[in-house]
FIFITI-270502 format. One record per residue (C-alpha): residue in three letters; x, y, z. Coordinates in steps of 0.2 Angstrom, whole numbers, padded with zeros to 4 digits, always signed. Layout:
BEGIN
ALAXYZ...
This chain:
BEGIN
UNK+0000+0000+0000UNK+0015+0010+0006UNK+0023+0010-0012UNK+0006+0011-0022UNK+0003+0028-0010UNK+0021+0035-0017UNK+0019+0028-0036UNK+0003+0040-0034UNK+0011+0053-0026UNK+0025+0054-0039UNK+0012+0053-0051UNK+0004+0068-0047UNK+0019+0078-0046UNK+0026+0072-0062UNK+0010+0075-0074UNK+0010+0094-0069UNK+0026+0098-0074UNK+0027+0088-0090UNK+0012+0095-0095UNK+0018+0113-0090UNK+0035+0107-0099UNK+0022+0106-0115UNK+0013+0121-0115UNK+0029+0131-0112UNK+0036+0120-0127UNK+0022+0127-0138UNK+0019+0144-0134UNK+0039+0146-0134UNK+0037+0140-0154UNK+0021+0151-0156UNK+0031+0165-0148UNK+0047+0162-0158UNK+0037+0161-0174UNK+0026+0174-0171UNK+0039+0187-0169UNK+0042+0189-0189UNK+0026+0197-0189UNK+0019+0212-0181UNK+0001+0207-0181UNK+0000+0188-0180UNK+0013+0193-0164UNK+0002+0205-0158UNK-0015+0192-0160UNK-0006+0176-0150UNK+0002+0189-0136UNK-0016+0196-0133UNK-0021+0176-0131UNK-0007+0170-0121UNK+0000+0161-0135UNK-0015+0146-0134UNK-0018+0137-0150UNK-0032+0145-0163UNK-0028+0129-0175UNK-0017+0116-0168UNK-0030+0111-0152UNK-0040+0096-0150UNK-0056+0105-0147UNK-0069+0103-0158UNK-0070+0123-0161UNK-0051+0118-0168UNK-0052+0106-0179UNK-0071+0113-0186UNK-0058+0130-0188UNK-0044+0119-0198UNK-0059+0111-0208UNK-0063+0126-0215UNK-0046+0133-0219UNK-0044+0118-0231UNK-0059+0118-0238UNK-0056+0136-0241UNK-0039+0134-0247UNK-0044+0121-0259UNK-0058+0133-0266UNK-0047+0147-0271UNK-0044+0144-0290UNK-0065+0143-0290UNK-0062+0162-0285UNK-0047+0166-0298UNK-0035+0167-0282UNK-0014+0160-0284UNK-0019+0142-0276UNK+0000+0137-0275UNK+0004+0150-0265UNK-0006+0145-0251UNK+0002+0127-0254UNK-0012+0120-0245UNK-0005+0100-0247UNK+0012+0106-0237UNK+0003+0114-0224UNK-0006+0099-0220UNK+0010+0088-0223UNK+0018+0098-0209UNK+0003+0097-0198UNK+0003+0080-0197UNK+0021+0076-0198UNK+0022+0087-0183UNK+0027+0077-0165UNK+0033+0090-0153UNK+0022+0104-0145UNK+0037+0113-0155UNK+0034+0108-0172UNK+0015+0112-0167UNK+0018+0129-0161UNK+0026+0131-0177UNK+0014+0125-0186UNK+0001+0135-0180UNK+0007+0153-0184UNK+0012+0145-0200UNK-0006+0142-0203UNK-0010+0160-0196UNK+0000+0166-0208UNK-0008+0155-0223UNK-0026+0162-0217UNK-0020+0179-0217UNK-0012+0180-0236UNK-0029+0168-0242UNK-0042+0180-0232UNK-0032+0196-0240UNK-0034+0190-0257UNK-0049+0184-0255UNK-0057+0201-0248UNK-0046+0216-0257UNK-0037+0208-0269UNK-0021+0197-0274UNK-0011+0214-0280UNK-0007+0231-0276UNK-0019+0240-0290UNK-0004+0256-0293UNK+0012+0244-0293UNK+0001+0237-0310UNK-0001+0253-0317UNK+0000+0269-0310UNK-0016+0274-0317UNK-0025+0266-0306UNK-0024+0275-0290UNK-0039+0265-0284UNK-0040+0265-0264UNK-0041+0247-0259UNK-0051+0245-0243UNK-0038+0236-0233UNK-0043+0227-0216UNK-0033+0226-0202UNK-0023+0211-0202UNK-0024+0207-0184UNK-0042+0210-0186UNK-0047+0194-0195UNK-0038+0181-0183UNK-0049+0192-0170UNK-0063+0190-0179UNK-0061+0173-0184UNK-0055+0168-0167UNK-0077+0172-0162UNK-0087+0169-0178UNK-0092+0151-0186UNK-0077+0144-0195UNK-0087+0143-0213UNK-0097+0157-0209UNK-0083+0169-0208UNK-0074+0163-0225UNK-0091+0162-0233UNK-0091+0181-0230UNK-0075+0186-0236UNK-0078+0188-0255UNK-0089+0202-0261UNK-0105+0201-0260UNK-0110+0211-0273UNK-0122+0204-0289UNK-0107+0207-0302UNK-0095+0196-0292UNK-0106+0182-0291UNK-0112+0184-0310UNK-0092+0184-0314UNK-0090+0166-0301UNK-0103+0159-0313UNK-0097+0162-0331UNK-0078+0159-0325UNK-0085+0142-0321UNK-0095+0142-0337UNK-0080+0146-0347UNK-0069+0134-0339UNK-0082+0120-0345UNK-0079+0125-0360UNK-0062+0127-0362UNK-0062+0109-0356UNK-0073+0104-0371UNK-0060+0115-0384UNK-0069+0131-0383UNK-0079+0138-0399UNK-0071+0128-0411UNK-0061+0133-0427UNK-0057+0152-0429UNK-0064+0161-0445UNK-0048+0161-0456UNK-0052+0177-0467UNK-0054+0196-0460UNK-0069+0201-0467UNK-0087+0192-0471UNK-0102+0201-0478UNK-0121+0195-0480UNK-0124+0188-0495UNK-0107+0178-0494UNK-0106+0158-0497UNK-0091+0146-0493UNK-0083+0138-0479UNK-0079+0153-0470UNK-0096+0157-0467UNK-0101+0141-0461UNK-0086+0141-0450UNK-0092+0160-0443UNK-0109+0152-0442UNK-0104+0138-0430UNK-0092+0149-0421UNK-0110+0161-0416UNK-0117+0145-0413UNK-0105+0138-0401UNK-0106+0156-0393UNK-0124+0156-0392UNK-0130+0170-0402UNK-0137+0159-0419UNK-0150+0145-0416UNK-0144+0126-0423UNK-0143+0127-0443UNK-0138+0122-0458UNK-0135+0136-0470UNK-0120+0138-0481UNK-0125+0157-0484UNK-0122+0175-0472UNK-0141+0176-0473UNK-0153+0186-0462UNK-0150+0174-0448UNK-0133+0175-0446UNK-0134+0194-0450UNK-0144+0196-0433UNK-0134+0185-0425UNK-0119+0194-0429UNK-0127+0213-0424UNK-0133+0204-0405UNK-0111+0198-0404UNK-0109+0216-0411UNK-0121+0223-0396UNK-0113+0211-0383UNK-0095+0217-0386UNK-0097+0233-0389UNK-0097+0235-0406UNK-0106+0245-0422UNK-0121+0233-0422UNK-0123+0233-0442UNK-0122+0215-0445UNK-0108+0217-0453UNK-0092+0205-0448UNK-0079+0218-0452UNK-0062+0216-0447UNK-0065+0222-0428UNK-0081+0212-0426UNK-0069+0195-0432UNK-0054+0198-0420UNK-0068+0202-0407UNK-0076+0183-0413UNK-0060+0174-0414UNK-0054+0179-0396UNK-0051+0164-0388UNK-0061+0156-0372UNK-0044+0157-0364UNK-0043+0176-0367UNK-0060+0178-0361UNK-0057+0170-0346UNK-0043+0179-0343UNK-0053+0197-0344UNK-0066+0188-0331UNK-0055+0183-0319UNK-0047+0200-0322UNK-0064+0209-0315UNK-0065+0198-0301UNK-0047+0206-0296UNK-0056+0223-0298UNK-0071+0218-0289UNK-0062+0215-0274UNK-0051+0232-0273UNK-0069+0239-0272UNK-0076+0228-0262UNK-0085+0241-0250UNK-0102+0251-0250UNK-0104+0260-0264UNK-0118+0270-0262UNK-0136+0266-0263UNK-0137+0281-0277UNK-0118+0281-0287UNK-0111+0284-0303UNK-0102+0272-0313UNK-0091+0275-0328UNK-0086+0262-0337UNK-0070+0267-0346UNK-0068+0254-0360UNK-0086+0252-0361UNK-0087+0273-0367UNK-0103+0274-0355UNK-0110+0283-0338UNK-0122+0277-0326UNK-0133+0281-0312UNK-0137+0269-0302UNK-0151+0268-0290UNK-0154+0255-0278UNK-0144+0242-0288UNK-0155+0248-0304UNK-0148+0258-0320UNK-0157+0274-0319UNK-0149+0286-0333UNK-0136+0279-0345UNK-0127+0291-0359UNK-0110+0287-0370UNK-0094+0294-0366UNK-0079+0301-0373UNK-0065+0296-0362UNK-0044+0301-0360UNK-0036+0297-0375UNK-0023+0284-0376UNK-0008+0293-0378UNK+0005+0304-0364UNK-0002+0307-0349UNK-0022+0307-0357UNK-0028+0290-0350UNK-0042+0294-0338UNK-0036+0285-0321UNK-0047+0272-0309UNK-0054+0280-0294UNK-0067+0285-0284UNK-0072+0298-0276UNK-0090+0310-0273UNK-0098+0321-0284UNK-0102+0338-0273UNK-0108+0352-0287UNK-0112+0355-0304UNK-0105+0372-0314UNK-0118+0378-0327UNK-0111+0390-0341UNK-0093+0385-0335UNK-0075+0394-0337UNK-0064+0381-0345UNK-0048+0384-0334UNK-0036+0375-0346UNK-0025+0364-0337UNK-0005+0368-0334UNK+0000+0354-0346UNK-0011+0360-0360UNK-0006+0377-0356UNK+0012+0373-0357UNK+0014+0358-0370UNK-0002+0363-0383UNK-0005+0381-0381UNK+0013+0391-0376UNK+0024+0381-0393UNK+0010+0389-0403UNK+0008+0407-0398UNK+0029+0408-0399UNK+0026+0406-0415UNK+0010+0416-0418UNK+0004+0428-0401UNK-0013+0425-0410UNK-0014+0408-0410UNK-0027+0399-0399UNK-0038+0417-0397UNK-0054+0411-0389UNK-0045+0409-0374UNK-0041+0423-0365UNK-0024+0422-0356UNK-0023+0428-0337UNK-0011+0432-0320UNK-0008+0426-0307UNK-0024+0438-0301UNK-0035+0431-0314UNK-0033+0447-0325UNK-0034+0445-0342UNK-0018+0450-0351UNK-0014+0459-0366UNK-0006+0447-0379UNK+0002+0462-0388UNK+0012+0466-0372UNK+0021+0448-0369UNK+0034+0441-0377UNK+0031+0423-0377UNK+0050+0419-0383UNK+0059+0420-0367UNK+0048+0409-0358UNK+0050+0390-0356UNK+0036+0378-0350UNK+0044+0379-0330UNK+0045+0399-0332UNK+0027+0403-0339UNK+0019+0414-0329UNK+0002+0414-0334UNK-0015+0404-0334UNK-0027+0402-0349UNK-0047+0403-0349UNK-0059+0401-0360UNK-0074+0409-0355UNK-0094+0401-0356UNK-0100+0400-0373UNK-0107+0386-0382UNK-0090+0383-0392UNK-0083+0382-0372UNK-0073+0364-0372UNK-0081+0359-0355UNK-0100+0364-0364UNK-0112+0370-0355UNK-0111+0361-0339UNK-0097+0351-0329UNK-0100+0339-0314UNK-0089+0342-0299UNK-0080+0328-0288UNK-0064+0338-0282UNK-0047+0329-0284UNK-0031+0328-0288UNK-0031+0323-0303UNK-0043+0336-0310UNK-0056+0326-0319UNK-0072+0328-0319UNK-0088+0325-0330UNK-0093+0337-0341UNK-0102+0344-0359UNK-0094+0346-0375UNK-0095+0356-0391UNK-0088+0340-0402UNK-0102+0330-0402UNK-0099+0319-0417UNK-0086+0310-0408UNK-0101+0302-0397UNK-0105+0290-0413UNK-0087+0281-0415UNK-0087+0265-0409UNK-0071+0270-0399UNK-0071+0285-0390UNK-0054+0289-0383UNK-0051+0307-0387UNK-0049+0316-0369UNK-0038+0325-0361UNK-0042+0312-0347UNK-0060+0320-0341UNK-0073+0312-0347UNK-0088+0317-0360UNK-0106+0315-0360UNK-0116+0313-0375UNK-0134+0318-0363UNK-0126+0331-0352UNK-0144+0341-0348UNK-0153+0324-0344UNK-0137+0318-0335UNK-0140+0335-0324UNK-0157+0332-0323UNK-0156+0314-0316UNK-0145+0323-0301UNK-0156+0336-0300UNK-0171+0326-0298UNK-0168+0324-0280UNK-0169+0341-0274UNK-0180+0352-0289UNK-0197+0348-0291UNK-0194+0353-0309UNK-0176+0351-0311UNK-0176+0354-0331UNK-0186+0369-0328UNK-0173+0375-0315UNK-0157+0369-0325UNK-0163+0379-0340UNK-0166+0397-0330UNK-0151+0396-0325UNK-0142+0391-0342UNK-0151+0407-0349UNK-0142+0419-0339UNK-0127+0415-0346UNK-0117+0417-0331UNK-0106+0404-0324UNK-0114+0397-0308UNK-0112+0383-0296UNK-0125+0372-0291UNK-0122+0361-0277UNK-0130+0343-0273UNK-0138+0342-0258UNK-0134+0325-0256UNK-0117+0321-0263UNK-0116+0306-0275UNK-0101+0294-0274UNK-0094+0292-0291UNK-0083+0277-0296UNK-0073+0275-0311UNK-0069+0259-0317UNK-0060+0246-0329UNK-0070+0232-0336UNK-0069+0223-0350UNK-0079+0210-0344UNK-0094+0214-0334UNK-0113+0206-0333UNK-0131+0213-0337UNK-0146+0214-0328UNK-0150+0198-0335UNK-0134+0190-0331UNK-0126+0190-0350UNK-0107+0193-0348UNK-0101+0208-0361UNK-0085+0212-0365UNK-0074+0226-0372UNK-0057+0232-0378UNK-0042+0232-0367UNK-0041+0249-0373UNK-0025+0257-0361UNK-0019+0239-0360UNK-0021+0237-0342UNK-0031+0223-0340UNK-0017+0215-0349UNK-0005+0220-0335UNK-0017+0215-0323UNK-0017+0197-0331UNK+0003+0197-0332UNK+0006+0202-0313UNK-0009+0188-0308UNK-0001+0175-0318UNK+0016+0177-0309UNK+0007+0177-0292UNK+0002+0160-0296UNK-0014+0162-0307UNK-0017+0149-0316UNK-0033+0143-0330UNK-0041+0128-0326UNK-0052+0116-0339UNK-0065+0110-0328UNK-0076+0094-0335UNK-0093+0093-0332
């Protein structure tokens, strides 16, 4: 009994410290490991270095569940799979004997839920290291934040919630998945192998268009040999769904747009689903959207397209793209001054009035007071682009470049929305002929539409004061967010995905910078 008593005894003072040898044994790893990084160091200190992962709990392992699951999702949302290296982590997690290699392992898989729940929400890239035109504010989330989060929400729950919620993203999901289907089934089949097709025409390049149109589903099953009425309309709905000149013609752009690849397409989707997650945040129950490559403007209302015009946007050439961003409309200017900007005045306008003082003499030139200066009086010689004292201004008048009306979101890139005496450029097929702002084709009704909200006759209203001639700022009573984006592939309200022309070539870049992070195109059966 005597030696039974002490076995015990010994027992019970034993177990303690091994245990205790244990803990310390893992929260020494977790500690060691943790230190590389501020906020997984910051998270595990705040929780006395316990297990969030590595446990036996069933919170744990419902928590590691859902990581893997996750992790083995992420090519469904377009995201660098390899890079999470899913398969190693679980190697190491089960090769793992020692409460070391487990404290270990567990910031390792912090680490790998941080780089997947980042991607997932805001993006895999930095937008501006792509292109410096996009100076697009990502809505980054505190890192520490998540494992907090996580740490009290339902494992699935809290991954399911990640992505953005909006209607477009989820559209995207669906015809990435589509497209992948039939990328596994060889895509649309053989490409027209001629530039040009006309109604009326016969021959094998017409029956290879026709089952091209088919395979896309824009032309119902048939048999014709012939570019006949049929396959005309076919032609002008791909024309209207990519932008085009719908005249049924299959011109040379209409048969690059019809021989892109299903690989190129899916490319441009899994390109907007980038984009859609470096905005994913409220937008605004009332905003404007522009569309760069897709030449339009939109007001949208509770998720609906309320007012929609074609746009001229910056030209592709110098420093004339128009750049991503959003930011809120606050005023309109009716009967506005066009203050030209310094790099017109100093690159366009200053080489031509060396060489004529008359040159450019609808715009008045002004000082540093805003006084108009005397042209005779200036010897424009002896200045250079840095040593040019004066501004330029064209005041309002219908020939004004701004129009008649400009709409207002101060930033610092100076562009804004506004009218414009060149209308004819509003029925080219592209419009990239800005200095960078961007061009309505319905300016009045676009003022209208904003004006709606706080005149009970806002044409009425917008017209008295455009009939005094005078330049005057109207302001909106309730701001409007207004966004600015990229997409060459985007959906309807009936979920039919569009697509349009990498006009700046930045989607492109986009694709590049996500193929070396891992991105990867997948053929999916089934």
């Amino acid at each position: 009994m005597m030696a039974l008593a002490m076995t015990a005894a010994a027992f019970l003072t034993v177990v303690p410290q091994t245990v205790s040898a244990e803990v310390t044994a893992f929260k020494q790893a977790v500690a060691e490991a943790a230190a590389r990084d501020a906020d997984i160091a910051e998270f595990y200190k705040a929780n006395a270095y316990g297990s969030l992962w590595t446990g036996r709990t069933g919170r744990e392992r419902q928590r590691r569940a859902a990581l893997f699951k996750a992790l083995s999702n992420a090519d469904h949302h377009g995201l660098p799979a390899a890079r999470y290296d899913a398969a190693g982590l679980h190697a190491k997690m089960k090769a793992a004997k020692t409460q070391r290699d487990r404290g270990l392992v567990e910031v390792e898989m912090s680490r790998t839920f941080l780089q997947y729940a980042r991607d997932l929400q805001t993006g895999v890239l930095v937008p501006s290291r792509v292109d410096r035109a996009i100076v697009r504010q990502v809505p980054y989330r505190d890192r520490t934040s998540y494992l907090v989060n996580f740490s009290k929400s339902s494992p699935s729950g809290f991954f399911k919630a990640l992505a953005p919620k909006t209607m477009e993203y989820n559209a995207l999901m669906k015809e990435k998945l589509r497209m992948e289907r039939l990328l596994a089934k060889g895509g649309w089949g053989q490409k027209v192998p001629v530039n040009s097709l006309k109604p009326g025409q016969t021959g094998d390049a017409v029956a290879i268009m026709r089952n091209r149109l088919i395979a896309m589903g824009f032309l119902k099953r048939t048999n014709t040999q012939t570019y006949d009425a049929s396959i005309q309309s076919a032609v002008q709905q791909f024309q209207l769904a990519h932008g085009l000149v719908a005249d049924g013609v299959a011109g040379q752009g209409t048969m690059t747009e019809l021989n892109t690849s299903v690989q190129q397409r899916l490319q441009s989707i899994i390109v907007a689903m980038e984009r859609e997650r470096w905005v994913n945040q409220e937008r605004g129950k009332r905003h404007i959207l522009v569309n760069i490559p897709d030449f339009t403007a939109k007001i949208i209302d509770g998720g609906k397209v309320t007012f929609e015009t074609r746009s001229v946007v910056g030209a592709n050439k110098d420093d004339r793209p128009t750049p991503e961003f959003s930011d809120v409309m606050e005023f309109m200017v009716i009967n506005p001054s066009w203050y030209v900007p310094r790099s017109i005045v100093t690159k366009e306008y200053l080489p031509a009035l060396k060489a004529n003082r008359n040159a450019v003499r609808h715009i008045e030139i002004t000082d540093s007071r805003g006084r108009k200066v005397n042209r005779g009086a200036v010897n424009f010689s002896q200045y250079t682009a840095k040593t040019f004292p004066f501004a330029m201004r064209q005041p309002p008048s219908k020939g004004n470049a701004l129009g008649l009306v400009k709409f207002m979101f101060p930033n610092v890139h100076n562009i804004y929305l506004h009218d414009t005496p060149a209308k004819n450029l509003f029925g080219r097929e592209v419009r990239a002929y800005s200095h960078g702002c961007v061009r309505l084709a319905d300016p009045f009704d676009f003022a209208y539409a904003l004006l709606a909200k706080q005149e009970a006759q806002p044409e009425k209203y917008f017209q008295s004061v455009l009939a005094t001639g005078r330049e005057t700022r109207v302001d909106l009573k309730a701001p409007v967010p207004v966004h600015l984006i990229y997409r060459t592939a985007f959906t309807t309200a009936k979920g039919h995905t569009q697509y349009r022309r990498d006009i700046y070539g930045r989607d492109a870049k986009i694709w590049n910078a996500l193929a070396n992070a891992g991105v990867a195109l997948r053929a999916v059966q089934g």
